[in-house]
TIRO-2110 file (N, C-alpha, C; in Angstrom, 1 decimal):
// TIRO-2110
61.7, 101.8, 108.8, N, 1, A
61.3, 102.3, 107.5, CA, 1, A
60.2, 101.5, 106.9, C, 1, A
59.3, 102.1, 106.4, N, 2, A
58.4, 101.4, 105.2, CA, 2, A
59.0, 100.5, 104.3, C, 2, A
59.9, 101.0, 104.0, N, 3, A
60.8, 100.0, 102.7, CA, 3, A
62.5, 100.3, 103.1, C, 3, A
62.8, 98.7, 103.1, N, 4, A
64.3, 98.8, 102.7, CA, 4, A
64.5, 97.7, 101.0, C, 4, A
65.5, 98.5, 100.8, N, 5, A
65.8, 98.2, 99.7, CA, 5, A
67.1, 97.6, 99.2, C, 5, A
67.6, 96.3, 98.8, N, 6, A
68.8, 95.5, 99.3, CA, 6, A
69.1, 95.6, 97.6, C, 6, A
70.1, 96.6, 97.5, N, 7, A
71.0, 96.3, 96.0, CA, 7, A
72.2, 95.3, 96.2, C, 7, A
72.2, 94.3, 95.3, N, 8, A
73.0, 93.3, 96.0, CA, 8, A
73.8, 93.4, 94.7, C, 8, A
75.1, 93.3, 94.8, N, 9, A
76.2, 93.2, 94.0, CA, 9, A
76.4, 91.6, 94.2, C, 9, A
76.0, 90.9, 93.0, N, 10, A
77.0, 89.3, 93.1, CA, 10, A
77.6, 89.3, 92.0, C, 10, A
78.1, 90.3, 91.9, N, 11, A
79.6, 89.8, 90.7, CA, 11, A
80.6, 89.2, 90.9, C, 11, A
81.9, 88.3, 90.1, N, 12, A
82.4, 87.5, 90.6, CA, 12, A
83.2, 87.4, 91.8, C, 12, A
84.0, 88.7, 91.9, N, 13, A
84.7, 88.7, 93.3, CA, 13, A
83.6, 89.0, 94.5, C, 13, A
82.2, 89.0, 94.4, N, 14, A
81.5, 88.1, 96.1, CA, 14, A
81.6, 86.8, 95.8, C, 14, A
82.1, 86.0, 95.3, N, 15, A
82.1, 84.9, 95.5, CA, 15, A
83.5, 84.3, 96.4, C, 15, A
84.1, 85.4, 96.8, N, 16, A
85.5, 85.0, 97.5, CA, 16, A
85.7, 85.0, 98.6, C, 16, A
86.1, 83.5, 98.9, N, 17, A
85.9, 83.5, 100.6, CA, 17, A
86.5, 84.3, 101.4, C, 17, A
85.5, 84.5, 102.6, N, 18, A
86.7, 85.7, 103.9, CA, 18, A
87.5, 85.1, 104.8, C, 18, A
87.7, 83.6, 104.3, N, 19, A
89.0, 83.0, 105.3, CA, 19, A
88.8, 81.3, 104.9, C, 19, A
89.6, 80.8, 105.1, N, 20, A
89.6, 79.6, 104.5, CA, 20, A
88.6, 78.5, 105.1, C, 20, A
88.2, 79.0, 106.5, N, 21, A
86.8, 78.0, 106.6, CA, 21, A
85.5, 79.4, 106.7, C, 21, A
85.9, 80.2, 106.4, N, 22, A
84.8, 81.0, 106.2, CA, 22, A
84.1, 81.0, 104.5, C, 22, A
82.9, 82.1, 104.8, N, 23, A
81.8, 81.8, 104.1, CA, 23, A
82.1, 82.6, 102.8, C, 23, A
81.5, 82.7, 101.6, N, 24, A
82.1, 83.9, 101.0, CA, 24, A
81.8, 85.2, 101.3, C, 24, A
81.9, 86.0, 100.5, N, 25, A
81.5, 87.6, 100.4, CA, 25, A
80.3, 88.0, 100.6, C, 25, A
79.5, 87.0, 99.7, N, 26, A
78.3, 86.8, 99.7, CA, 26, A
77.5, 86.6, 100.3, C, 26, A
78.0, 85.4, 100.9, N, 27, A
77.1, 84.2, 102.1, CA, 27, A
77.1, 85.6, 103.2, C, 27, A
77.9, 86.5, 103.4, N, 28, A
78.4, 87.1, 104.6, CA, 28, A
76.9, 89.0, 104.0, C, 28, A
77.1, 89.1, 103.2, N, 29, A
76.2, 89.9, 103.1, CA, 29, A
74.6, 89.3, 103.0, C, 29, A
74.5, 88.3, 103.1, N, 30, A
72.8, 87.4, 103.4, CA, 30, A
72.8, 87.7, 105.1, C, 30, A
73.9, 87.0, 105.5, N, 31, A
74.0, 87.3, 107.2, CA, 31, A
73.4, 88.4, 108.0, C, 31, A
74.3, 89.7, 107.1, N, 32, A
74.3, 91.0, 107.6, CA, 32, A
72.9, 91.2, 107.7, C, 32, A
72.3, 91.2, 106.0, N, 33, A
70.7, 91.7, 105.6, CA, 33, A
69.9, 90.8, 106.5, C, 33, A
70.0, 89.7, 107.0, N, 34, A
69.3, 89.1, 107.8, CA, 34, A
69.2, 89.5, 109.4, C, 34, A
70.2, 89.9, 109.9, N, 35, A
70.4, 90.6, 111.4, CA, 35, A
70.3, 92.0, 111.1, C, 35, A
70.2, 92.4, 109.9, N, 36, A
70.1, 93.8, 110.4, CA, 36, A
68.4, 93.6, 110.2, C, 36, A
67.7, 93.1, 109.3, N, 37, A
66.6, 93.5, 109.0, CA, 37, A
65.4, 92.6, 110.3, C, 37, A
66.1, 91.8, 111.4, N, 38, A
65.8, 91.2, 112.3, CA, 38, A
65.8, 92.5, 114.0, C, 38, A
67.2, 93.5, 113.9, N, 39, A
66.9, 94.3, 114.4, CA, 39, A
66.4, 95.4, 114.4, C, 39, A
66.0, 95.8, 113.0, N, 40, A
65.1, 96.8, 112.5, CA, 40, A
64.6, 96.7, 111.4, C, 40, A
63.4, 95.8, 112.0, N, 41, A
62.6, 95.3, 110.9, CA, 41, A
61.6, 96.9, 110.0, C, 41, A
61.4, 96.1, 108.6, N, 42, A
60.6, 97.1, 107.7, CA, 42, A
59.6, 96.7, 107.1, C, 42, A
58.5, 97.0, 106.7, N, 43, A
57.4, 96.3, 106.3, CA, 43, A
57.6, 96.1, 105.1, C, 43, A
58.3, 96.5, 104.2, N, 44, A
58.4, 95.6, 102.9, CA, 44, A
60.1, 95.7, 102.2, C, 44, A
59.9, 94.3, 101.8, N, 45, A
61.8, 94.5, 101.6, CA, 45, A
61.3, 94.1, 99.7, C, 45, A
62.5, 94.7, 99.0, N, 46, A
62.4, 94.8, 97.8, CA, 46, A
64.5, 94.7, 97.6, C, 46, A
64.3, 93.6, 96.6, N, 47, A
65.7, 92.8, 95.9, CA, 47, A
65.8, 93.6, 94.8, C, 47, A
66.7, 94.5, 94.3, N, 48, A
67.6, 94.5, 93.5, CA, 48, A
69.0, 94.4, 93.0, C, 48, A
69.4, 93.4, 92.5, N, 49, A
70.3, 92.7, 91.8, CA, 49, A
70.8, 92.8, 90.7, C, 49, A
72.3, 92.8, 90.2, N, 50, A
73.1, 93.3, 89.4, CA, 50, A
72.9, 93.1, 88.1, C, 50, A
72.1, 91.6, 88.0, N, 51, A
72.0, 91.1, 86.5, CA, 51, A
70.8, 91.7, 86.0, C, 51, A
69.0, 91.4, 87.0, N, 52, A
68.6, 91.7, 85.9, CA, 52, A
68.1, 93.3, 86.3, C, 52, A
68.6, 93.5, 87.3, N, 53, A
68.2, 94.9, 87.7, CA, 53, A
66.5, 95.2, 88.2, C, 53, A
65.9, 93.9, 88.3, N, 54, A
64.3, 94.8, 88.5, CA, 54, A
63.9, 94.4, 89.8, C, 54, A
63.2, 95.3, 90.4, N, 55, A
62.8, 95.4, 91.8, CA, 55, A
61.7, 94.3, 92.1, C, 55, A
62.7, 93.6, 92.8, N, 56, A
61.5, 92.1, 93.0, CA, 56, A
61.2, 92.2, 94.7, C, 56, A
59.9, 92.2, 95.3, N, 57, A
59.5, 92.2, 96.4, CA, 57, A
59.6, 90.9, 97.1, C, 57, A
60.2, 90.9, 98.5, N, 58, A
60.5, 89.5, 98.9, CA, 58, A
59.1, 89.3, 100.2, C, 58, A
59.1, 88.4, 100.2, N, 59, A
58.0, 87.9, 101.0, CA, 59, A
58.4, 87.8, 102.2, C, 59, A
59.8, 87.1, 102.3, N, 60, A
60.2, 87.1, 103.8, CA, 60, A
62.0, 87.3, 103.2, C, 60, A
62.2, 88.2, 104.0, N, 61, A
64.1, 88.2, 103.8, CA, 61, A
64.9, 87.4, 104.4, C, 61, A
64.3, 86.7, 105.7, N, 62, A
64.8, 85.2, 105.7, CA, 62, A
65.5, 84.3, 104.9, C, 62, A
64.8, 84.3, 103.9, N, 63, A
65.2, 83.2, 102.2, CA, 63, A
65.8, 84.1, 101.5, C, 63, A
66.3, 85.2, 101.6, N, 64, A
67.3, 85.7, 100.8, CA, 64, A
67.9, 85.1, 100.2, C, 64, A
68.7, 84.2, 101.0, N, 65, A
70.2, 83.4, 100.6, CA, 65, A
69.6, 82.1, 99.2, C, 65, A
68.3, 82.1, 99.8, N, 66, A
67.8, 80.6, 98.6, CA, 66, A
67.5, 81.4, 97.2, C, 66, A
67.2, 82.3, 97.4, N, 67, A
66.6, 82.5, 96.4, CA, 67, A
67.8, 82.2, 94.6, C, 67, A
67.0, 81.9, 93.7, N, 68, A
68.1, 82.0, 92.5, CA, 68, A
68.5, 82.9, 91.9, C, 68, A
68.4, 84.2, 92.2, N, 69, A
68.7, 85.6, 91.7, CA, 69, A
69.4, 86.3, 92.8, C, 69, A
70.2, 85.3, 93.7, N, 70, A
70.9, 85.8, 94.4, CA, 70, A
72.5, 84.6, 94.9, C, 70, A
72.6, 84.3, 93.6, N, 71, A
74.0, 83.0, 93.9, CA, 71, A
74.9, 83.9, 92.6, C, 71, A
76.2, 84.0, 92.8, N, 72, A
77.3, 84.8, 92.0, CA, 72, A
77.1, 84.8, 91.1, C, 72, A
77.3, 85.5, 90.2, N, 73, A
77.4, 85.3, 88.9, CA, 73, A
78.8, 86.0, 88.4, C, 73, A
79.0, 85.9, 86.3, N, 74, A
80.4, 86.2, 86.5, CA, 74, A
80.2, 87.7, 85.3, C, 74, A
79.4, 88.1, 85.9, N, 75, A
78.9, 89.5, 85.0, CA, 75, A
79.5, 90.5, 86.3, C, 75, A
79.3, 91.4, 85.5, N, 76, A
80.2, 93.1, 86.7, CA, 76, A
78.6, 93.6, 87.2, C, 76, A
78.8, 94.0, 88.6, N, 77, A
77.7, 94.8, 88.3, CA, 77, A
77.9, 96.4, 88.1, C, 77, A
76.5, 96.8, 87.9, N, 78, A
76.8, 98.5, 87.4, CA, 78, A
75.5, 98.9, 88.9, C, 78, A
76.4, 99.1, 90.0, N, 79, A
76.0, 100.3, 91.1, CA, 79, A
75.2, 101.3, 90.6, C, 79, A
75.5, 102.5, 90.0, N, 80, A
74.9, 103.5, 89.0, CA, 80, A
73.6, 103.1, 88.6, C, 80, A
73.2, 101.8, 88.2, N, 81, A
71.7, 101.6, 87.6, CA, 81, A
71.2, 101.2, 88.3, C, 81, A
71.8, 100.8, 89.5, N, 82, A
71.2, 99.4, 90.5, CA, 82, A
70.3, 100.6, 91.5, C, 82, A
71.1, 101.7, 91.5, N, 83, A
70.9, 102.8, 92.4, CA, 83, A
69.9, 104.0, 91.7, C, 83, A
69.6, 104.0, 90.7, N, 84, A
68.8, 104.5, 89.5, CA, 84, A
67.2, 103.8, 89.9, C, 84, A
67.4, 102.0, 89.6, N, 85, A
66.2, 101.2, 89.7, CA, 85, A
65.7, 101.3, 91.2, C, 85, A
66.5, 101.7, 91.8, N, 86, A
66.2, 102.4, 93.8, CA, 86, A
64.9, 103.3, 93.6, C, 86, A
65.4, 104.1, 92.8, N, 87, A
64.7, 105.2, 93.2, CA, 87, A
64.0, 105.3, 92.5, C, 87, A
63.7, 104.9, 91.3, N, 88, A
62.5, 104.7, 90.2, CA, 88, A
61.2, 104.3, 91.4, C, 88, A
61.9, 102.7, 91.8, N, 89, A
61.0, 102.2, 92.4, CA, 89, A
60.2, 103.3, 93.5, C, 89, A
61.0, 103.9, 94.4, N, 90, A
60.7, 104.7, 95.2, CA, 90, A
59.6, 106.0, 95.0, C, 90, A
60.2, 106.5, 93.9, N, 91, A
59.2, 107.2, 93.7, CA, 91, A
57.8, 107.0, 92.9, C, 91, A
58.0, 105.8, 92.0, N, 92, A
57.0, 105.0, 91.9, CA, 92, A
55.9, 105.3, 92.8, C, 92, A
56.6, 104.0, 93.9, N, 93, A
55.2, 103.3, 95.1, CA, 93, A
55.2, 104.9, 96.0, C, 93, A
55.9, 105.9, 95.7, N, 94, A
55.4, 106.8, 96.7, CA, 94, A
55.6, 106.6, 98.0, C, 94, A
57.1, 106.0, 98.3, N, 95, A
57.2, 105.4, 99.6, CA, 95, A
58.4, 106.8, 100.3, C, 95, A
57.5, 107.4, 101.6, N, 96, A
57.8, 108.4, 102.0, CA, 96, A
59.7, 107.8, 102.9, C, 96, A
59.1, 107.3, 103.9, N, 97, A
60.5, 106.7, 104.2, CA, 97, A
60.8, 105.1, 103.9, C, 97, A
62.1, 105.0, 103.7, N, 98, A
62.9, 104.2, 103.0, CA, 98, A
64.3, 104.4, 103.1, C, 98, A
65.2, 102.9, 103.5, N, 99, A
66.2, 102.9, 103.4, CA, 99, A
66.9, 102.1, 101.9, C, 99, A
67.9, 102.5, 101.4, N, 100, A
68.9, 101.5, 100.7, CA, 100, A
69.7, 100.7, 101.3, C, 100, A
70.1, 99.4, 101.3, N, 101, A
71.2, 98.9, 101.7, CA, 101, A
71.9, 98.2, 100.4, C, 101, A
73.1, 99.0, 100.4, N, 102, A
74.0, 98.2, 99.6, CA, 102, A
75.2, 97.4, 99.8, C, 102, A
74.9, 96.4, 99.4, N, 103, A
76.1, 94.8, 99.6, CA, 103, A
76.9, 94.3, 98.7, C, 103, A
78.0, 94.9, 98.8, N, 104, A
79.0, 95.2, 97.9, CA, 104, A
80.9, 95.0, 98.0, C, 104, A
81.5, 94.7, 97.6, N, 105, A
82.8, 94.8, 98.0, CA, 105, A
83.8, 96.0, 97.3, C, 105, A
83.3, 96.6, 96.5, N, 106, A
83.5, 98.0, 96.5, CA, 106, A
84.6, 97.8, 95.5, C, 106, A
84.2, 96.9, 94.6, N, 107, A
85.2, 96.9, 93.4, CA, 107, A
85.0, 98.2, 92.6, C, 107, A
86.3, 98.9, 91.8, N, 108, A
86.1, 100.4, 90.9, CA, 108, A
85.4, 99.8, 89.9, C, 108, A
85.2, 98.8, 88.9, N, 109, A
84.8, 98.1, 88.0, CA, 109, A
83.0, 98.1, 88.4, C, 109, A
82.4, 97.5, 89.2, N, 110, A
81.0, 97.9, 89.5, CA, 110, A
80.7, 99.1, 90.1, C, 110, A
81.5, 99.8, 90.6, N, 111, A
80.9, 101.1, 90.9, CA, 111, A
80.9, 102.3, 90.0, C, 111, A
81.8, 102.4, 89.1, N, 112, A
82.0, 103.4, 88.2, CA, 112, A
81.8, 104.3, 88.3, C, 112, A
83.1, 104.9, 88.9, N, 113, A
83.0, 106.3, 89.6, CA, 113, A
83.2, 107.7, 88.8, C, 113, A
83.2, 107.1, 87.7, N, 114, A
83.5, 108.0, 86.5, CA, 114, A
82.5, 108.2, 85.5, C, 114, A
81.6, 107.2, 86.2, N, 115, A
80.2, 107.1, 85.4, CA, 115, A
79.1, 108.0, 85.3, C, 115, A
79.1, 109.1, 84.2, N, 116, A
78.2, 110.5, 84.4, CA, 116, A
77.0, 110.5, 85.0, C, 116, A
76.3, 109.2, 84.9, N, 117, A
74.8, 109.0, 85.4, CA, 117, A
74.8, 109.3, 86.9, C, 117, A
75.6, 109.3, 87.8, N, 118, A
76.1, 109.5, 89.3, CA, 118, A
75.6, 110.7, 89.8, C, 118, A
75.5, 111.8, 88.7, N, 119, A
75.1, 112.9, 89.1, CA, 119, A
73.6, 113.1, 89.1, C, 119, A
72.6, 112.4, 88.2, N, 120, A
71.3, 112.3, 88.2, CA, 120, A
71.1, 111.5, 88.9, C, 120, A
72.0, 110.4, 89.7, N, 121, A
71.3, 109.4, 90.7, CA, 121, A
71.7, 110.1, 92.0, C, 121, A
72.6, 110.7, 92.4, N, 122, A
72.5, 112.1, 93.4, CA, 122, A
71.9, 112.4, 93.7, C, 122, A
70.9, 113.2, 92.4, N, 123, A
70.5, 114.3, 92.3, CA, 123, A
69.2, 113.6, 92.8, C, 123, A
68.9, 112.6, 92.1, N, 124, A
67.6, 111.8, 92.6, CA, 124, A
67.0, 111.5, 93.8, C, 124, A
68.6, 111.2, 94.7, N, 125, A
68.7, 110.5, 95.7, CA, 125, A
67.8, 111.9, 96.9, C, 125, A
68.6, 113.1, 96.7, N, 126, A
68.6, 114.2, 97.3, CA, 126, A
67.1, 114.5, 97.3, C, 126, A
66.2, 114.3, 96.4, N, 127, A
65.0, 114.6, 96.0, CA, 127, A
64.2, 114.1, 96.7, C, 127, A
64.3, 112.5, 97.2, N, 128, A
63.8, 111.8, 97.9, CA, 128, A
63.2, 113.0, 98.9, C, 128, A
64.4, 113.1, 99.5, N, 129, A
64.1, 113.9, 100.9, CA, 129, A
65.0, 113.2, 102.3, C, 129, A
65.0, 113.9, 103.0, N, 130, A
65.2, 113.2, 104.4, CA, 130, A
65.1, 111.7, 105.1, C, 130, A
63.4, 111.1, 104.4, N, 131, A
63.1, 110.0, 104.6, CA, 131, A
63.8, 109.3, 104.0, C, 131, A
64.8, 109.5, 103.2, N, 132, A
65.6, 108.2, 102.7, CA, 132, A
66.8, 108.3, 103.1, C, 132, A
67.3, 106.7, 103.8, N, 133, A
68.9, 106.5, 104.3, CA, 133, A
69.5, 105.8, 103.4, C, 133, A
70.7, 106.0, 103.1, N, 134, A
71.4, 105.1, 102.2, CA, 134, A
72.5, 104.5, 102.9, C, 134, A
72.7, 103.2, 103.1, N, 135, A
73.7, 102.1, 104.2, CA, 135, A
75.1, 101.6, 102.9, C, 135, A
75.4, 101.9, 102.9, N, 136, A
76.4, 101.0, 102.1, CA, 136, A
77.7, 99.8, 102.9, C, 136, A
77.5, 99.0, 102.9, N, 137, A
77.7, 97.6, 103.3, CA, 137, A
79.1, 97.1, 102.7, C, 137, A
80.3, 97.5, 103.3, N, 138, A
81.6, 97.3, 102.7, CA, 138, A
82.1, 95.1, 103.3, C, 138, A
82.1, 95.1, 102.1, N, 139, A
82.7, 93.6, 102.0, CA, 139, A
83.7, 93.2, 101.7, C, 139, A
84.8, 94.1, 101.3, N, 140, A
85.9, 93.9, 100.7, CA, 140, A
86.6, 93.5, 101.3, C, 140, A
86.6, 93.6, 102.9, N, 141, A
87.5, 92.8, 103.4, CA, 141, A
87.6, 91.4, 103.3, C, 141, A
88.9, 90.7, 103.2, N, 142, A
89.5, 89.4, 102.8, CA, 142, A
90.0, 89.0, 103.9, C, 142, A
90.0, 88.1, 104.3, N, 143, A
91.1, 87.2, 104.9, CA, 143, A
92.5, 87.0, 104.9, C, 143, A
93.6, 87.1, 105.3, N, 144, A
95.0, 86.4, 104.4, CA, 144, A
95.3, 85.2, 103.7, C, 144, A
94.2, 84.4, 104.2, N, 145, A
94.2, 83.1, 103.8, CA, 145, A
93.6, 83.0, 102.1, C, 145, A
93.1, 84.2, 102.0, N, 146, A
92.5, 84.3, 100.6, CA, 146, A
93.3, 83.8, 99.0, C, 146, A
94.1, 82.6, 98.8, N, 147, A
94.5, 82.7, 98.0, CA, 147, A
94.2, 82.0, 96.7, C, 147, A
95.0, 82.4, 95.3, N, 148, A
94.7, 81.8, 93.5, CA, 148, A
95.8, 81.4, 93.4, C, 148, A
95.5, 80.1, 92.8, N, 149, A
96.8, 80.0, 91.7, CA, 149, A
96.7, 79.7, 90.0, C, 149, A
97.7, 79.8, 89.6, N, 150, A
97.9, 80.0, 88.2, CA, 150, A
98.9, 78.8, 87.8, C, 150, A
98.6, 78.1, 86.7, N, 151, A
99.8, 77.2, 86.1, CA, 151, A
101.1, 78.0, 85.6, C, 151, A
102.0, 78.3, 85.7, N, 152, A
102.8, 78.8, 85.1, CA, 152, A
103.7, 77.8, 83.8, C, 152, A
103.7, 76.5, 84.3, N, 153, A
104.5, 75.5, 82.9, CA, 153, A
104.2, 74.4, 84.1, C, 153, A
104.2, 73.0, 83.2, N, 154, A
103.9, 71.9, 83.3, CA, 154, A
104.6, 71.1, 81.9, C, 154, A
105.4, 70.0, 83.1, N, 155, A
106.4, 69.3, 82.1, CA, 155, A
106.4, 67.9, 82.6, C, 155, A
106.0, 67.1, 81.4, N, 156, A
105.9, 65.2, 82.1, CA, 156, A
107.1, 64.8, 81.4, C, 156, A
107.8, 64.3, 82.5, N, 157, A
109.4, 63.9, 82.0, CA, 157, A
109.4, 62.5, 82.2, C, 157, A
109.7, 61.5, 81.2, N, 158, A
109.6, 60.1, 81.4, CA, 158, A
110.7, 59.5, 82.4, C, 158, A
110.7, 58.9, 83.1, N, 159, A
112.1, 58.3, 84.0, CA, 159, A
112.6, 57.0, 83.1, C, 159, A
113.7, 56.5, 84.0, N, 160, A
114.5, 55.2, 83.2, CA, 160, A
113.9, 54.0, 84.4, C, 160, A
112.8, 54.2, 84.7, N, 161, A
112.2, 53.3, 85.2, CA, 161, A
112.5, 52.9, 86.6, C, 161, A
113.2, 53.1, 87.4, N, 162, A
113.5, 53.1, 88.6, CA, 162, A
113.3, 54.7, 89.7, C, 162, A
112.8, 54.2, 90.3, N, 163, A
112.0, 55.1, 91.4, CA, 163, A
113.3, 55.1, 92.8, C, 163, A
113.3, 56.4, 93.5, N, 164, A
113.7, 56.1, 94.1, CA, 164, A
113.3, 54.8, 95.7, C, 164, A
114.4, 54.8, 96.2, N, 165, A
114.5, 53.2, 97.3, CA, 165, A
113.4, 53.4, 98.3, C, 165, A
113.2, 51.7, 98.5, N, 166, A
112.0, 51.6, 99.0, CA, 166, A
112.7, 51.9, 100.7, C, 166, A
112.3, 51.4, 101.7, N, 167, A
112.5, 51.7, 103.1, CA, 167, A
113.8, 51.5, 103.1, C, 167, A
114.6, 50.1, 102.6, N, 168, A
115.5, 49.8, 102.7, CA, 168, A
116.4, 50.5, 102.1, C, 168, A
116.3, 51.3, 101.2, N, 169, A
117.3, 52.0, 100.3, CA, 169, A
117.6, 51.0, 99.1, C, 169, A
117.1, 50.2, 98.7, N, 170, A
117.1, 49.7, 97.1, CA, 170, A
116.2, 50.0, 96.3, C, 170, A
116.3, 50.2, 95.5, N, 171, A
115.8, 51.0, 93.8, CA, 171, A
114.7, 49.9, 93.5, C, 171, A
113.7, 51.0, 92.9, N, 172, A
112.2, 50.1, 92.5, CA, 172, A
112.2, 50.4, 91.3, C, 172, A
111.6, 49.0, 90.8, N, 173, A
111.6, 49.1, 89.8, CA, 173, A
110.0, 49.2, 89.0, C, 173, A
110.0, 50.0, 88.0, N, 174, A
108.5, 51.0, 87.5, CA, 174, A
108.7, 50.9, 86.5, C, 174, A
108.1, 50.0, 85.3, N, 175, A
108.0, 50.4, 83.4, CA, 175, A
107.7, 51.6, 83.8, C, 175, A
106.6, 51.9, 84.0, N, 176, A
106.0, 52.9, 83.1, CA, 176, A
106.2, 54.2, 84.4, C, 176, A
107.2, 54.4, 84.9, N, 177, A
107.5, 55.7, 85.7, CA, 177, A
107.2, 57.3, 85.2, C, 177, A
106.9, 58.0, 85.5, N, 178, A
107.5, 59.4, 84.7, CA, 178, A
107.3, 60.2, 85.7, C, 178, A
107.4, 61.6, 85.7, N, 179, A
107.3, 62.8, 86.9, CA, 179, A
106.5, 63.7, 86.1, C, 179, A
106.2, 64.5, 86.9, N, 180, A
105.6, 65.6, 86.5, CA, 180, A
106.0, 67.1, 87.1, C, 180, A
106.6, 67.9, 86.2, N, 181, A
106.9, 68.8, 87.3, CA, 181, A
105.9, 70.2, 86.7, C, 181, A
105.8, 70.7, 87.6, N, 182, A
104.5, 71.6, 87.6, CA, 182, A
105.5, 72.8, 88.9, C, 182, A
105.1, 74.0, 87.6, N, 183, A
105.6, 75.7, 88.3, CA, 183, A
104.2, 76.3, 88.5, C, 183, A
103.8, 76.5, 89.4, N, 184, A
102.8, 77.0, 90.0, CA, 184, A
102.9, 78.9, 90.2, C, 184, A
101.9, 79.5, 90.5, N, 185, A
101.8, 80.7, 90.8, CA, 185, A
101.0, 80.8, 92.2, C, 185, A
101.1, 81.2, 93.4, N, 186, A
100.4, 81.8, 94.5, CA, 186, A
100.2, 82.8, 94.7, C, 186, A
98.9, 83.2, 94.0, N, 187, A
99.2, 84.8, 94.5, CA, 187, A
97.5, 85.0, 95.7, C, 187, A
98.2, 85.8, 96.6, N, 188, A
97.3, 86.3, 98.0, CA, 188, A
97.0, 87.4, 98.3, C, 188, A
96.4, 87.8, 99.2, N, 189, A
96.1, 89.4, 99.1, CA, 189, A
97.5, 90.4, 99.6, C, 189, A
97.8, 89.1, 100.1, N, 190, A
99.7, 90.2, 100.5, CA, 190, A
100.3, 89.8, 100.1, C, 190, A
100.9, 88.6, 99.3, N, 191, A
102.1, 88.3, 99.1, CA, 191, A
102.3, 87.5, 97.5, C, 191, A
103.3, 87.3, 96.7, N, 192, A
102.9, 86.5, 95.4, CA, 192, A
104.3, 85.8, 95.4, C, 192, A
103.9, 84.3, 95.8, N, 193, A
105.3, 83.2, 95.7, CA, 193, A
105.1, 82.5, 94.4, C, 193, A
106.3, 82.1, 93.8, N, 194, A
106.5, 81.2, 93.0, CA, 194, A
107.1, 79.5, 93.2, C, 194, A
END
């Protein structure tokens, strides 16, 4: 293609790792855009991104991952405009063929699929013509390992100063002893323990 075009979703859930020594959501859609645009390279790559939405031309897509307009943030994005600012641009520079790629985990919250503008960015899309491909780039897969927790209650209980026995089984002694007991929440992508 003459132009690909990388709408990159970093709203808060790409920040979530895909396994506990894996990278995030994120780190993993720099990867992708880097190997894919390595095996079919395009003469000009152009960044749009969730927050400020404007089509920034990249020099080399290599540095994707450095760049500062491309680390999480905790705003939603809006797909619908990101895919609006696509095609503005497009028809702008008058770029006959062109791909989209979108890097996304396919939250309902950034895509808004109820969102009436869907039908003029459609319609837009369709106008292009043939020369344009649109890739959408599914991230949503997680890990099992993916998990949050939550405090549920937290209680510091003083003791009477004696701890339980040291190796030998006699009582130690501690002024200033206390416990702390703490109810936790786990919750994962399959399971939620208390």
């Amino acid at each position: 293609p003459e132009c690909v075009i990388v709408l990159l979703d970093r709203s808060s859930s790409m920040g979530a790792r895909t396994s506990i020594n894996g990278g995030s959501k994120l780190e993993r859609a720099f990867n992708i855009v880097k190997e894919s645009a390595a095996q079919h390279p395009a003469r000009r790559y152009v960044l749009v991104e969730n927050v400020d939405r404007q089509p920034l031309e990249l020099q080399d897509i290599s540095g994707l991952d450095s760049l500062e307009l491309t680390v999480q943030t905790d705003t939603a994005a809006n797909i619908p405009a990101m895919f609006q600012t696509a095609v503005e641009y497009l028809v702008h520079n008058q770029i006959a063929q062109s791909e989209i790629w979108v890097l996304s985990d396919l939250q309902a919250t950034n895509w808004r699929i109820d969102d009436p503008s869907w039908k003029s960015v459609s319609e837009a899309i369709t106008g292009l013509g043939q020369g344009t491909g649109v890739y959408v780039i599914d991230l949503s897969m997680a890990g099992a390992e993916n998990t949050s927790t939550a405090a549920i209650s937290a209680t510091l209980r003083e003791s009477d100063g004696y701890e339980s026995g040291d190796k030998h089984g006699s009582p130690i002694h501690s002024p200033r002893a206390s416990q702390l007991a703490l109810k936790i929440s786990l919750n994962t992508n399959k399971t939620q323990q208390h």
